[in-house]
C-alpha positions in Angstrom: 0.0 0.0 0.0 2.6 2.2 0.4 4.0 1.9 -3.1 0.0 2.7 -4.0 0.7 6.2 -2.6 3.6 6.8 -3.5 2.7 5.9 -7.2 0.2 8.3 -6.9 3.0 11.1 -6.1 4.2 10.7 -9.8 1.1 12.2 -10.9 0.8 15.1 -8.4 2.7 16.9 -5.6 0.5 17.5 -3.8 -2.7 15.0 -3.1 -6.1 15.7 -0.8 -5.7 13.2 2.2 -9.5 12.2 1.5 -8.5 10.9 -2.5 -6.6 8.5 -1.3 -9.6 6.3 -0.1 -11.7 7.2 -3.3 -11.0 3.8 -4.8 -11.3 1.5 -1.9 -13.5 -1.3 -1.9 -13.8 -1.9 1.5 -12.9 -0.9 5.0 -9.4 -3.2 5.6 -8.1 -1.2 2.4 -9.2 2.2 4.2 -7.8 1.3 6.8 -4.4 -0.5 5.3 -3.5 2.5 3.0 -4.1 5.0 6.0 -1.6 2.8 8.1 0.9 2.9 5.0 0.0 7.0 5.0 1.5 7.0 8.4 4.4 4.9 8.0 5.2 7.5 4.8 4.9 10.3 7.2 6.9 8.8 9.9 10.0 8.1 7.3 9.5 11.6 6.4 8.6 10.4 2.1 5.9 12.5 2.7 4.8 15.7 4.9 1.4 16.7 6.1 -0.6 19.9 5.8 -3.4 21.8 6.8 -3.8 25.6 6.5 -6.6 26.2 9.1 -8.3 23.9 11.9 -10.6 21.5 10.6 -9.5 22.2 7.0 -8.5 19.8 4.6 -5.3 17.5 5.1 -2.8 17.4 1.9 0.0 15.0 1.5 3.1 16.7 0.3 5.9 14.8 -1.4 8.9 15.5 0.8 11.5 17.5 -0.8 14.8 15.9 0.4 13.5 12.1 -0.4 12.8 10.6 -3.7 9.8 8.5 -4.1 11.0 5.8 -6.4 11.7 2.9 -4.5 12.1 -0.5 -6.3 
């Protein structure tokens, strides 16, 4: 799942949090490719951000880390 994400970086910089989960077909995914959102954010691949409370989340491709991982 997180090779999911990040394959969705090579299309955009910046994603909506809630996109990710569009095309999930059931709650283990939802739940699987949030996990793998953390796990990105703890290794610092990608950064979070919100502009105001309760605003929308954004994933941010990290600038320092390169996404392509084989």
């Amino acid at each position: 799942m997180m090779d999911r994400v990040r394959k969705r970086f090579t299309q955009q910089k910046r994603i909506e949090l809630s996109n990710i989960f569009k095309e999930s077909r059931d709650l283990n995914e939802v739940i699987t490719l949030f996990l793998a959102t953390l796990e990105l954010v703890k290794v610092q691949e990608i950064l979070l951000e919100q502009t105001e409370n309760f605003g929308k989340i954004y994933l941010v491709r990290s600038e320092h880390e390169s996404l392509s991982r084989n």
